[in-house]
C-alpha positions, 0 to 999 in steps of 0.5 A: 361748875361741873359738879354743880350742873350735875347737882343742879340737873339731879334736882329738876329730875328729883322735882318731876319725878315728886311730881309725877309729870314732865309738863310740872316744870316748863321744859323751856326753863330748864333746857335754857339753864342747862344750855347756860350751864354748858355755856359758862363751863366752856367760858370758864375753861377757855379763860382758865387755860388762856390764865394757863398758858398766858394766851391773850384771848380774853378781852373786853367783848369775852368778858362783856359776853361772859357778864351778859350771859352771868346776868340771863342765867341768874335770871333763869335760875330763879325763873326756874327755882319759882316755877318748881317751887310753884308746882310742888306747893299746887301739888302739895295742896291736890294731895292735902285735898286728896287725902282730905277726901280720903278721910272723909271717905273713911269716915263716912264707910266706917258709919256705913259698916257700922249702920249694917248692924244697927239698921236691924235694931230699928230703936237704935236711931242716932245711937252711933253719932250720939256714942261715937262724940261721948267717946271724944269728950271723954277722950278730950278729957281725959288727955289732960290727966297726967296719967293718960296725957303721954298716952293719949296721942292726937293720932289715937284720939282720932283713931278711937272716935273712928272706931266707936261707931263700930263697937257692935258690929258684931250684931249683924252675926246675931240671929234677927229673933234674939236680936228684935226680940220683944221682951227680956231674953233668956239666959241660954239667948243672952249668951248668944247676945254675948257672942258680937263681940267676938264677932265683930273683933274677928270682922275687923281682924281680917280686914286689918290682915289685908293691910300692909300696916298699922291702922285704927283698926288696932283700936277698933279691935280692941275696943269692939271685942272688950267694951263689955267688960266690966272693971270688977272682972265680971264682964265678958266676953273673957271677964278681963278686971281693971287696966286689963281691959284696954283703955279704949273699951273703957271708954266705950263702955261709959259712953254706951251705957250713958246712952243705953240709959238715956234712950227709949226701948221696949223693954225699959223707959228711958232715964232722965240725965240725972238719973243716969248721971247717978247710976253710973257714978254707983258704978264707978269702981264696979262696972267702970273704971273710976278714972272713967267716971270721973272724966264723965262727971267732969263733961256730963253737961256736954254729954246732956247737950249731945243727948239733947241735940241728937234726938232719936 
C-alpha cells in the first residue's frame, strides 16, 4: 500500500510538471486520494496486527467503514485518472497547434528571406512558389524508385520543398548592374553571377552554427551551393560530375531550368511547354541527371498546370 501511495504520488507530480501548471490537476482530487491513501494504510495495519496478535477489534462497523471508504477511493481514483488524463490531451493538443503555428511561421520567413533577393529582380514574379511545388512533384515521384525510396524520407521531402525557395538567396551579394542588367553579360559579369551560390550557402551556414541541432538547413545548404552544377561536370561553382552532386540540388536544378524556360525576361522569349519539355529531355544525361529527367517527364503535365496556374 505503501510503495503504491508513493508510485501513485510520483505520477501526479510527473503530470503537473509535463504540464507545466499546478491548476492542471484539481488539487482537491488529489489531496482527497492521498488522504484516502493514508486512510486504508492506517485500516490495513490495525486489521494486520489485530490478525497478529489475535485482537478482537475488527468487527462489523470496522469492516462497514473500511468497504465504505474502498468504494469513495475507487470513485476518486478514477475521478482523479480522467482529470489527468483530460489535461494532458488539451495540452497535447495546444502544443500540436502550437507547433502548427511554429511551422507556419517558418514557412512564411524562409519566403521572406528568400523574397529579399528575388524582389530585386522584378521579372521574377512567382518564380519562388512555381519552383518551390516542381521540386515536390519531382520528389513525390521520385520516392517511388527503389533507388531513392530508403532515401527519400517524409522528414526530407518536407525539408527540400522547405528549402527550394532559398536557392538563390545568395543574389542579394550580387552588385543591382549585373544583376538588373539589361542585356547578355560578359564573361568577367557572369563569373560574379557564379558567386551566389557560395554566397548564399555561406548565409545559410552561419545561420545553421547558431542551432543546437540538425534542421532543413542541411539541405538547404547543399542544394543552394550546388543546384548549378551540371551531371557532366561542367557546372559550377566546383564543376561536381553525377551522384557528387547532392541529390537535393539535382533536383532543384530541373525544376529552375523548367521554370527559366517557361518564363519571360528581357533578354529571351518565353518557350512553350513543349518546347521546354524537349530541351530538357536533350539535356538528360548532360546538364541533368537522367534519373531526373525521367522523374520529369513522368509529372510534366502537373508541371504544365502549375505553369499555367501561377502566372506571372
Amino acid at each position: 500500500m505503501l510503495i503504491s501511495m508513493v508510485k501513485y504520488y510520483a505520477v501526479c507530480r510527473l503530470t503537473q510538471t509535463l504540464l507545466e501548471t499546478e491548476e492542471a490537476i484539481t488539487n482537491r482530487w488529489c489531496k482527497t486520494y492521498y488522504s484516502l491513501m493514508g486512510f486504508f494504510l492506517i485500516g490495513y495495519l490495525i486489521v494486520f496486527f489485530s490478525l497478529i496478535y489475535d485482537i478482537p477489534i475488527v468487527g462489523e462497523l470496522l469492516t462497514g467503514i473500511i468497504f465504505f471508504f474502498g468504494a469513495v477511493f475507487v470513485f476518486v481514483g478514477i475521478a482523479l485518472q480522467t482529470d489527468m488524463l483530460s489535461a494532458i490531451r488539451e495540452n497535447h493538443e495546444r502544443i500540436v497547434e502550437q507547433n502548427e503555428q511554429l511551422h507556419q511561421t517558418e514557412d512564411v520567413t524562409i519566403f521572406a528571406l528568400a523574397y529579399l533577393a528575388e524582389i530585386r529582380d522584378l521579372e521574377t514574379g512567382k518564380h519562388l512558389e512555381r519552383t518551390s511545388q516542381y521540386v515536390g512533384v519531382l520528389v513525390k515521384n521520385l520516392v517511388d524508385s527503389p533507388k531513392y525510396s530508403s532515401y527519400l524520407t517524409q522528414k526530407y521531402i518536407c525539408d527540400i520543398v522547405k528549402s527550394a525557395p532559398l536557392h538563390d538567396i545568395g543574389k542579394v551579394g550580387i552588385p543591382d548592374s549585373i544583376l538588373k542588367k539589361n542585356g547578355k553579360l560578359t564573361a568577367e559579369e557572369f563569373e560574379v553571377i557564379k558567386q551566389h551560390c557560395e554566397y548564399g550557402a555561406n548565409i545559410l551556414k552561419t545561420a545553421e552554427q547558431k542551432l543546437g541541432f540538425e534542421s532543413f538547413l542541411r539541405i538547404a545548404i547543399q542544394l543552394v551551393m550546388s543546384h548549378h552544377e551540371r551531371w557532366d561536370g561542367l557546372g559550377y561553382p566546383h564543376g561536381l560530375k553525377g551522384d557528387e552532386i547532392p541529390l537535393s540540388a539535382r533536383i532543384m536544378a530541373l525544376a529552375d531550368v523548367y521554370d527559366a524556360l517557361r518564363s519571360e525576361r528581357c533578354y529571351k522569349k518565353s518557350f512553350s511547354h513543349e518546347e521546354s519539355c524537349m530541351i530538357i529531355t536533350r539535356e538528360k544525361g548532360k546538364q541533368f541527371d537522367p534519373d531526373i529527367v525521367d522523374a520529369f517527364l513522368k509529372t510534366e503535365k502537373v508541371f504544365l498546370e502549375i505553369s499555367n496556374t501561377l502566372v506571372d
